[in-house]
VMD Tcl script that draws the C-alpha trace (Angstrom):
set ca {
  {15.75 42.08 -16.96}
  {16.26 38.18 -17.74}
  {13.45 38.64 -20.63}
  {15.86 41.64 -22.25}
  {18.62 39.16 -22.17}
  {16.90 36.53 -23.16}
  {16.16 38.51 -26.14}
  {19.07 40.08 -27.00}
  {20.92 36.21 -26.84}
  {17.71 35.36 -29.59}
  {18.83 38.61 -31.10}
  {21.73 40.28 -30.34}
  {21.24 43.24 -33.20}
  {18.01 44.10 -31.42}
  {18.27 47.95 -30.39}
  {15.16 47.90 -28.93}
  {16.10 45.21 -26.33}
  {19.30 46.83 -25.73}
  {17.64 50.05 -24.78}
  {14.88 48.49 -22.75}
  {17.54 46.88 -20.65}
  {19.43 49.33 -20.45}
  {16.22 51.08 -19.01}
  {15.51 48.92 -16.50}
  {19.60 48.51 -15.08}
  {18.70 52.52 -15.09}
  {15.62 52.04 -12.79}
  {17.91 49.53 -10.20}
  {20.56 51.89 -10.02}
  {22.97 49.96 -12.30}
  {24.31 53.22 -14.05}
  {27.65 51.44 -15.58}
  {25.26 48.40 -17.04}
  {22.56 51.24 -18.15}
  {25.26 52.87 -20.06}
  {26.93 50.18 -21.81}
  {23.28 48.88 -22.81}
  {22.44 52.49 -23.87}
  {25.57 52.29 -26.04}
  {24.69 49.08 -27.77}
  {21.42 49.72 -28.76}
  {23.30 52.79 -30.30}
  {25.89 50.75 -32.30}
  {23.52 48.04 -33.42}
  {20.18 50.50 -34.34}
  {21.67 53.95 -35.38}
  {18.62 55.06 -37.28}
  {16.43 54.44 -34.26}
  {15.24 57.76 -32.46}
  {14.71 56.32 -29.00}
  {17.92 54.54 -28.79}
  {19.83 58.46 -29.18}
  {17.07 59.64 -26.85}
  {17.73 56.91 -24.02}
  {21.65 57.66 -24.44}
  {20.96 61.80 -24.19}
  {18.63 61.15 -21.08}
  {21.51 59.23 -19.28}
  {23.69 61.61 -19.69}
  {21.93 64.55 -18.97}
  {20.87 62.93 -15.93}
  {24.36 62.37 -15.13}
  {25.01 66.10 -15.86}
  {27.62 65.21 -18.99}
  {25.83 68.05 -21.19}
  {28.08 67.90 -23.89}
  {27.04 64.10 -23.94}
  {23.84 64.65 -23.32}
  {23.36 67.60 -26.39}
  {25.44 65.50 -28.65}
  {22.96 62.18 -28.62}
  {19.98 64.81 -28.64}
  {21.07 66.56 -31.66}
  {21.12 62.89 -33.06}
  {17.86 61.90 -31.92}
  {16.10 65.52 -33.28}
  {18.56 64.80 -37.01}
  {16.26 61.11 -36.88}
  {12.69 62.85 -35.63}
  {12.82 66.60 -36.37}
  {9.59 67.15 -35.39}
  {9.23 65.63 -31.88}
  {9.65 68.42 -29.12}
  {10.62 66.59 -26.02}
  {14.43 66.06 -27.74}
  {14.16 69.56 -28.72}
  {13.18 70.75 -25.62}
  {16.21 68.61 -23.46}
  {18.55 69.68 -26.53}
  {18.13 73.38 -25.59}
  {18.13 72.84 -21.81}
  {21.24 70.61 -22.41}
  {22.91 73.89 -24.27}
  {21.97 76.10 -21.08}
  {23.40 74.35 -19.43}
  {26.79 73.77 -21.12}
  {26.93 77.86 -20.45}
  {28.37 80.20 -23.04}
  {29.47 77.56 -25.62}
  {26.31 75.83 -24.94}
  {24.39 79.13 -25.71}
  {26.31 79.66 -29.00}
  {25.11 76.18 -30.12}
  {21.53 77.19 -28.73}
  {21.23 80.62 -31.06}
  {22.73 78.29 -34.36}
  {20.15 75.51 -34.02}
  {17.25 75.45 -36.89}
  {13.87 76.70 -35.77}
  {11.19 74.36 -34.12}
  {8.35 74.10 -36.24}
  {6.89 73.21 -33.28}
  {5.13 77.58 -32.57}
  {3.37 78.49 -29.74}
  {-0.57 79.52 -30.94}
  {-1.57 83.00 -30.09}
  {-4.54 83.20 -28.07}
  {-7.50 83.91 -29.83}
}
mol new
graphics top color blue
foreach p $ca { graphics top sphere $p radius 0.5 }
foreach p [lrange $ca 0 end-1] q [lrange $ca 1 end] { graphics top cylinder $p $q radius 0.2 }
display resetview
C-alpha cells in the first residue's frame, strides 16, 4: 500500500493509483478505505473503464445493486464491447428484482453472440 500512496502524493490525479489502492485496502479488509479510494480514482479519471469497474465490483460485492448496476452501466458506456461488465451489469439487474429486470429487457444488445455449433 505505501507504494500507492507514495504515488498518489507524486500524483494525486492518478486514477490508476487510486484504484490500485483502493484494491489492495479491498484485499485487507479495509472496506471504508477501499471505497473512498474507489471513489477517487472515479472523480479524478472519469473516462477510465477500470476505475467504474473497481467501484461496480465493490458494490456488488457489498450487495448495493443499484450501486453496483449504476457504475457498470458506466464502465460498459466507456468499453461497450468488453463482456465481463456486461455480464455483472445483467446479474446486478437480477438481482435488483422487478425494477432490475425492466432495466435488464431495455439494455442494447451484446454484440458479444454465442456461435452455433457447427
Amino acid at each position: 500500500m505505501a507504494e500507492y500512496k507514495r504515488a498518489i502524493e507524486l500524483d494525486p490525479a492518478d486514477g490508476d493509483a487510486h484504484r490500485r489502492l483502493g484494491l489492495a485496502y479491498s484485499s485487507t479488509g479495509q472496506s471504508e478505505l477501499a471505497l473512498a479510494a474507489f471513489r477517487r480514482a472515479v472523480e479524478v479519471d472519469p473516462k477510465h473503464f477500470r476505475n467504474f469497474h473497481a467501484l461496480g465490483a465493490y458494490y456488488f460485492l457489498a450487495s448495493d445493486f443499484g450501486a453496483a448496476a449504476e457504475h457498470f452501466r458506466q464502465a460498459v458506456a466507456l468499453e461497450p464491447e468488453e463482456p465481463n461488465a456486461r455480464r455483472v451489469l445483467g446479474t446486478a439487474y437480477l438481482n435488483m428484482g422487478a425494477s432490475g429486470r425492466r432495466r435488464l429487457s431495455s439494455e442494447p444488445p451484446s454484440r458479444f453472440r454465442k456461435r452455433r455449433p457447427r
